[in-house]
C-alpha positions in Angstrom: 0.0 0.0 0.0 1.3 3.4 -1.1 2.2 5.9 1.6 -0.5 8.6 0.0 -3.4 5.7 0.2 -2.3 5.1 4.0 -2.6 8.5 4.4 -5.8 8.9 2.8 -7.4 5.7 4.6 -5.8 6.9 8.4 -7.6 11.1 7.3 -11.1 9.0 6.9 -10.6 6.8 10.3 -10.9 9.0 13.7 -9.8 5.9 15.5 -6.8 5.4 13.8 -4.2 7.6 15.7 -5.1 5.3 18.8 -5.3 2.0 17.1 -2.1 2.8 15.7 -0.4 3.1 19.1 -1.0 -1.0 19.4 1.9 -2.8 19.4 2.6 -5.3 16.0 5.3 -7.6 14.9 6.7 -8.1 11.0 5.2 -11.2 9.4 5.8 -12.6 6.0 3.0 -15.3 4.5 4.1 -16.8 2.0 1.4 -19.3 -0.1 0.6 -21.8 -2.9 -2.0 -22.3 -5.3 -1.2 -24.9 -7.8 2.1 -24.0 -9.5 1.4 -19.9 -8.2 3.3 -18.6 -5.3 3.2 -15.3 -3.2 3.9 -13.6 -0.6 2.6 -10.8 1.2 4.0 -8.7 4.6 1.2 -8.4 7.2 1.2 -7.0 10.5 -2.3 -8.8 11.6 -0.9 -11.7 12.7 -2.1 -13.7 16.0 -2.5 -17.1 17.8 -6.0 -17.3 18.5 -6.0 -20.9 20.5 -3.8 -22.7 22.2 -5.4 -26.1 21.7 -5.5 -26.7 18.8 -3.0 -24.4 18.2 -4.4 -22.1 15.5 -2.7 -18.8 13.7 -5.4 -16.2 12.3 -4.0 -13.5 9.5 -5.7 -10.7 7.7 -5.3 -10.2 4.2 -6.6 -7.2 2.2 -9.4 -8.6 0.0 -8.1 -6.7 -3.3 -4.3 -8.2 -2.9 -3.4 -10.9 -5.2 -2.5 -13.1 -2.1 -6.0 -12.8 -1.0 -6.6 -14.5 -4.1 -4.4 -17.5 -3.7 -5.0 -17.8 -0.1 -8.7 -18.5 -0.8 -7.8 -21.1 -3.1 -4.9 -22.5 -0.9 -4.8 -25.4 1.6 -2.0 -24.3 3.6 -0.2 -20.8 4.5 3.4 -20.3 6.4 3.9 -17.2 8.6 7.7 -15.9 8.7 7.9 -14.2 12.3 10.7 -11.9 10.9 14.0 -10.9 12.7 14.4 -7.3 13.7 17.6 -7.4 10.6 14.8 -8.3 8.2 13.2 -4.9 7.5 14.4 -5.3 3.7 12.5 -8.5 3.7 9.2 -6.9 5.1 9.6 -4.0 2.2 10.0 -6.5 -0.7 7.1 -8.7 0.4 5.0 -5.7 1.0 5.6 -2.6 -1.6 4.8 -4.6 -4.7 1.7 -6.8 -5.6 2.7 -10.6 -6.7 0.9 -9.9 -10.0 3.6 -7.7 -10.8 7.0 -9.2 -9.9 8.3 -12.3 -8.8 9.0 -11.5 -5.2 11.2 -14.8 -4.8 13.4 -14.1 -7.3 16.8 -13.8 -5.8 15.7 -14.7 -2.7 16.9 -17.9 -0.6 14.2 -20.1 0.2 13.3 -23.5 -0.3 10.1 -25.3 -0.6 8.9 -26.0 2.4 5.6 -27.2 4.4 3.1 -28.4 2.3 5.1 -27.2 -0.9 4.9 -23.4 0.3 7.7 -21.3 0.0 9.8 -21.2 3.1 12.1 -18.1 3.5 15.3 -18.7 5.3 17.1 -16.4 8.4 13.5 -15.8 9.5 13.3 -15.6 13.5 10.0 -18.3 13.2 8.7 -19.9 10.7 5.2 -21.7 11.3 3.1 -23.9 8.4 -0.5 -24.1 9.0 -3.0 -25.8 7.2 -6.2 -23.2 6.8 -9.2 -24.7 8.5 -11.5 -20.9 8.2 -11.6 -17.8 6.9 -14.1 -15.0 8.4 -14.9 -11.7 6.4 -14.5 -9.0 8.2 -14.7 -5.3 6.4 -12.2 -4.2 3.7 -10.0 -7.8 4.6 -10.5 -12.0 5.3 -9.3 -13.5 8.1 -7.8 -16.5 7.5 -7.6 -19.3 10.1 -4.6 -21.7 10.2 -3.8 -24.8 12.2 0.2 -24.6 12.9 1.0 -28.1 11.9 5.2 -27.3 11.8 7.1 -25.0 13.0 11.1 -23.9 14.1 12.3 -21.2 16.0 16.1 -19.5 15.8 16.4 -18.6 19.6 19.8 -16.6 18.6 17.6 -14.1 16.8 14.9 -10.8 18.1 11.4 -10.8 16.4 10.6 -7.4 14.8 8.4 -4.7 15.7 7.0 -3.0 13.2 7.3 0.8 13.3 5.3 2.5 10.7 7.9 5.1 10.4 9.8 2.5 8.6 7.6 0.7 6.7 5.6 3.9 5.6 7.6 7.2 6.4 
């Protein structure tokens, strides 16, 4: 999302200045569907069980990955490390439809076949079991069914200052 259509959504929102004050981290979901692959950067991340453990994630309903997640079995969320700022910025400035987002990048097929991005503080493969409208974006609903975690590394915060200065 441009910085001028941030600016223009957070002038139409009154609540926005507050909301914004909630903490976030940096996430990275990448997805399959059939031979496509994507990924997006989203800051709407959260467990929202603990048994089972499930993952929820909302995705813009005009994004391209919105479009393969919907027709997707399976997601992985990339709990980024605070050095991965770069990483947030290419997976979220340009739409899928557009570039090749992996290209260049290290990663391997991973969980279920989806694209699994190395250095990454966490990396956690779900299989979706829901997805919930809610306004302008879906939520989608993922069992974790892998995971791995690099201890030696910090998750990232986001700060909007960065990602949309």
């Amino acid at each position: 999302m441009s910085k001028d259509a941030v600016e223009e959504a957070r002038a139409k929102l009154p609540h926005q200045p507050a909301i914004e004050t909630m903490n976030y981290g940096v996430y990275v979901v990448t997805c399959r569907s059939g031979d496509r692959i994507n990924g997006l950067t989203v800051a709407w991340a959260t467990q929202v069980s603990m048994n089972p453990s499930l993952i929820s994630i909302a995705v813009a309903k005009p994004w391209y990955s919105h479009e393969l997640l919907k027709s997707s079995f399976n997601f992985v969320v990339h709990v980024l490390a605070d050095d991965q700022v770069d990483l947030g910025k290419r997976f979220g400035y340009v739409s899928g439809r557009d570039k090749d987002k992996f290209e260049g990048l290290e990663w391997e097929s991973g969980y279920e076949d989806v694209p699994v991005l190395k250095g990454c503080k966490a990396v956690i493969g779900c299989k979706k079991i829901n997805e919930v409208s809610a306004g302008d974006h879906t939520i989608f609903i993922g069992e974790a069914e892998y995971s791995k975690v690099d201890e030696s590394k910090t998750a990232q915060v986001l700060d909007s200052k960065v990602y949309f200065p």
